[in-house]
N, C-alpha and C positions, 0 to 999 in steps of 0.2 A: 795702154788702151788700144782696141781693135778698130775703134773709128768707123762705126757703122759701119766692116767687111762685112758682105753680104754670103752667111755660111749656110750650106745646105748640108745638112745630117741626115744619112737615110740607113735605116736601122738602127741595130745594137740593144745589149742588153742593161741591168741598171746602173751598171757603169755611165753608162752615157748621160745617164738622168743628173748626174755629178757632174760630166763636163757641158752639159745645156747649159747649166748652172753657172760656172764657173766661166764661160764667154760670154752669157747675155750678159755675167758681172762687168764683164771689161768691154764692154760696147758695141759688141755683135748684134748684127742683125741677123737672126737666127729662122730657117725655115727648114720644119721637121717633117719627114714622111716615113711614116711607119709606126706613128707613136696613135692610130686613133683610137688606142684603150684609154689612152689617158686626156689632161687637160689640163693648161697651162695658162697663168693670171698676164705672166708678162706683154705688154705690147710689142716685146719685141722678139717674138715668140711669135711664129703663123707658122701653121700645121696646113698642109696641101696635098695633092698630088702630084706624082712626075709628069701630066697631063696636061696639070693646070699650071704648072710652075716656067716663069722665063728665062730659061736657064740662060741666057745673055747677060746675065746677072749678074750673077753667082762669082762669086771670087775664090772657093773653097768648095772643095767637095769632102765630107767626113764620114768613111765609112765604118763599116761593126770594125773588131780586134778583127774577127776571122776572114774578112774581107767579101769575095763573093764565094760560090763553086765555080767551075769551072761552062756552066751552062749561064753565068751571070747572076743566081738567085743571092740576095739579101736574106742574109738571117736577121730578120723581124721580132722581138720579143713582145712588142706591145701591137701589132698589126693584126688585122682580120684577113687579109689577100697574103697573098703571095708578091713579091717585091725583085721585078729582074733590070739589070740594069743594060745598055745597049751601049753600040761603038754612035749612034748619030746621038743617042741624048750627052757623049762627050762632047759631039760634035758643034752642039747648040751652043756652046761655054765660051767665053774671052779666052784668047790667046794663052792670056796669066795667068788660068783657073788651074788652080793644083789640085790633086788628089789624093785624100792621105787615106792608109788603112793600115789596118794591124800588122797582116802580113797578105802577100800577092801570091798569082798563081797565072799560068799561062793566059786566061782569058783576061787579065787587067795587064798584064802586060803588053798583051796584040794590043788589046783599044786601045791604052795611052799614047802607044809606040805609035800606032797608026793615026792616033790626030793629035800627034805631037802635044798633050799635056806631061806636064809633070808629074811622075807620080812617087810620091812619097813612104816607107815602109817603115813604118813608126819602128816596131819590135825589131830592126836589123839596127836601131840606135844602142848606143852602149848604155847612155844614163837611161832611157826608157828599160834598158833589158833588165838593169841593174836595182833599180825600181821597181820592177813589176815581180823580180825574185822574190823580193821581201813577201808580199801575201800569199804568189807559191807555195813556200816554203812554208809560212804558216798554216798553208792549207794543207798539204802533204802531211803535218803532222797532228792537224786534226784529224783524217780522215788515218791515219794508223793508230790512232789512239781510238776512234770508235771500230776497227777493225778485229783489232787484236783483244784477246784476251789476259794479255801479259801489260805491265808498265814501260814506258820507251826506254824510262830508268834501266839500262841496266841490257837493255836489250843488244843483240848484235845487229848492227845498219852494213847494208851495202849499197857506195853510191855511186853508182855508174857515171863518169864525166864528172869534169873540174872547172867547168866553165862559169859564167856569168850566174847562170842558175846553182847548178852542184857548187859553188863556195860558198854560198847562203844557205842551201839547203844542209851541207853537213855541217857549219856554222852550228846551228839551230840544233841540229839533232846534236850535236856534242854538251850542247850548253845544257839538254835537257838530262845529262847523265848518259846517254845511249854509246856504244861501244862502236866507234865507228870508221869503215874502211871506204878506201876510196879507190877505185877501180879508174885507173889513167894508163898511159903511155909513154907519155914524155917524160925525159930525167927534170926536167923544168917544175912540172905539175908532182913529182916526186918529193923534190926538193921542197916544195912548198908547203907539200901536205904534211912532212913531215916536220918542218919545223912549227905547225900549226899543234903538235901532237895527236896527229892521226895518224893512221896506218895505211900507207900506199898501198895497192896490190895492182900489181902489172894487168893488163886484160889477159894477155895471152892467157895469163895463170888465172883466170877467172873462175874455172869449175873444183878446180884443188881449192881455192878459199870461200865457198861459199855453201858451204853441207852446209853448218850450223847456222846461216844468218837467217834472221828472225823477219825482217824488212831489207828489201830490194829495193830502190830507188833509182827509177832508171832516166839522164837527160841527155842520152847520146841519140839523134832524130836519125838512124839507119840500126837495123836488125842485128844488139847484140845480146838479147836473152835467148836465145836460138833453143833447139829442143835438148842437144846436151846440157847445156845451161840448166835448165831445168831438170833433165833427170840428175843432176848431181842436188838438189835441192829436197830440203823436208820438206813435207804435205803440208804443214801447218804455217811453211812459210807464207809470208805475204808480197807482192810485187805492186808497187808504183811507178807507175810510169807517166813521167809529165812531159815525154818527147811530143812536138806536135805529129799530125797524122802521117803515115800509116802507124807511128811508134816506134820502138825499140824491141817489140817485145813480141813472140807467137804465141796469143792470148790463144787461138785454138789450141795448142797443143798442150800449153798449162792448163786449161779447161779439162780436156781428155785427162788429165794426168793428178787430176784435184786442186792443184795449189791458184789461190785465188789469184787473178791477175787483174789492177783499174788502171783503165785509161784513163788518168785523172787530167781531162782536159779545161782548160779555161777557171782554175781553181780561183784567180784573184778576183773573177766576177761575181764567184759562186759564193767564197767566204767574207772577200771583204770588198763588197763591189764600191763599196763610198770610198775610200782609201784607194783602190785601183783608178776607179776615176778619176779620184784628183790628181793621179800621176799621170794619165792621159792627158789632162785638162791642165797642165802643167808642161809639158813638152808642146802640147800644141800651140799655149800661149806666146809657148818661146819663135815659135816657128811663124805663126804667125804674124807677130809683130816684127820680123825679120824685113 
């Protein structure tokens, strides 16, 4: 149980409508900003403003997955305004107020750093990352199946990276019949894929094995679909890319060149945002009750 911690949620999308849910369950005192499209029975549920709120309070701060930009804005999905967060309203908070987010970026790091809170980066946890693959991956292969005009059956995948995401993601695609390669480095991630029975393919040699591949799957988050990459690629190919931003991939020059290229960002919100939450709302439980 949370013990009437006093948690302020600002933003996010319907993920979070899962983890409101799952803390007011364990005894949160929950006060939400950003949600004034919607409306909520619980008493312990008050919806405000950063204006009107005492943040002397506050024992938690819960931000979106995508955190803020880099000017402070909240992505808001249920908001009318605009939603920016400041270094003094950390400033207003107990000593002990932590602050969790999906993932950070220079401006949450100056604030916290500069009024000394804590701040938390959920997605750099392993069970969170490990977690939140699962609907990735399911989502990736929704969204190549209304892509494609062929069956995944049978298809040729290339999966860029071997990490926490790309072992679920070609997990998945293999299970579903799909012919699939994994594009690594290490003799480590070699050894693995191949005892997985899959087919390693070194990066170096990335444009020698990829004429024929039908599906691109890219989770390496620095620039390896480059423009060779793609000129060795058929027009008909398809590219996925689930690196976070800027990607992996020169979606302009695949643009120029035909072959479709998605940034398929925040898939687990998109496909299965109840299921994503409750893994959110599950890591925080833990963290909070710490």
């Amino acid at each position: 149980m949370l013990n009437n911690q006093k948690l302020l949620i600002i933003g996010g999308d319907a993920r979070y409508l899962e983890v409101i849910d799952k803390l007011t369950a364990e005894g949160a005192a929950i006060f939400l900003i950003g949600y004034g499209q919607l409306r909520f029975e619980s008493p312990s549920i008050r919806q405000t403003d950063l204006d009107k709120l005492d943040m002397s309070m506050i024992d938690a701060i819960i931000l979106p997955v995508g955190g803020t930009n880099i000017a402070g804005e909240i992505r808001a999905n249920y908001a009318d305004e605009t939603i920016y967060l400041s270094e003094d309203l950390f400033e207003q908070t107990p000593e002990h107020c932590t602050i969790y987010t999906g993932t950070s970026n220079s401006f949450l790091d100056q604030v916290s750093a500069s009024t000394n809170r804590r701040l938390v980066r959920l997605f750099t946890r392993d069970d969170m990352a490990i977690f939140n693959s699962i609907p990735t991956a399911e989502g990736a292969l929704n969204l190549a199946m209304d892509e494609l005009d062929v069956t995944i059956h049978g298809s040729n995948v290339m999966i860029l990276g071997f990490g926490r995401v790309g072992i679920t993601v070609a997990r998945l695609f293999d299970a579903v019949g799909a012919d699939v390669r994994v594009g690594v480095r290490s003799a480590a991630d070699i050894a693995r894929i191949t005892e997985m029975g899959l087919k390693p393919i070194q990066l170096g040699n990335l444009e020698k094995n990829i004429g024929d591949v039908d599906i691109c799957i890219n989770t390496i988050p620095h620039r390896i679909i480059d423009s060779s990459t793609i000129l060795a690629m058929e027009p008909s190919s398809l590219i996925i890319d689930l690196a976070s931003k800027p990607g992996g991939t020169d979606f302009e020059f695949a643009k120029k060149h035909g072959i479709k290229a998605v940034h398929a960002l925040g898939l687990p919100g998109k496909t299965a945002p109840k299921s994503a939450g409750r893994i959110i709302a599950q890591v925080l439980l833990e963290l909070l009750g710490e």
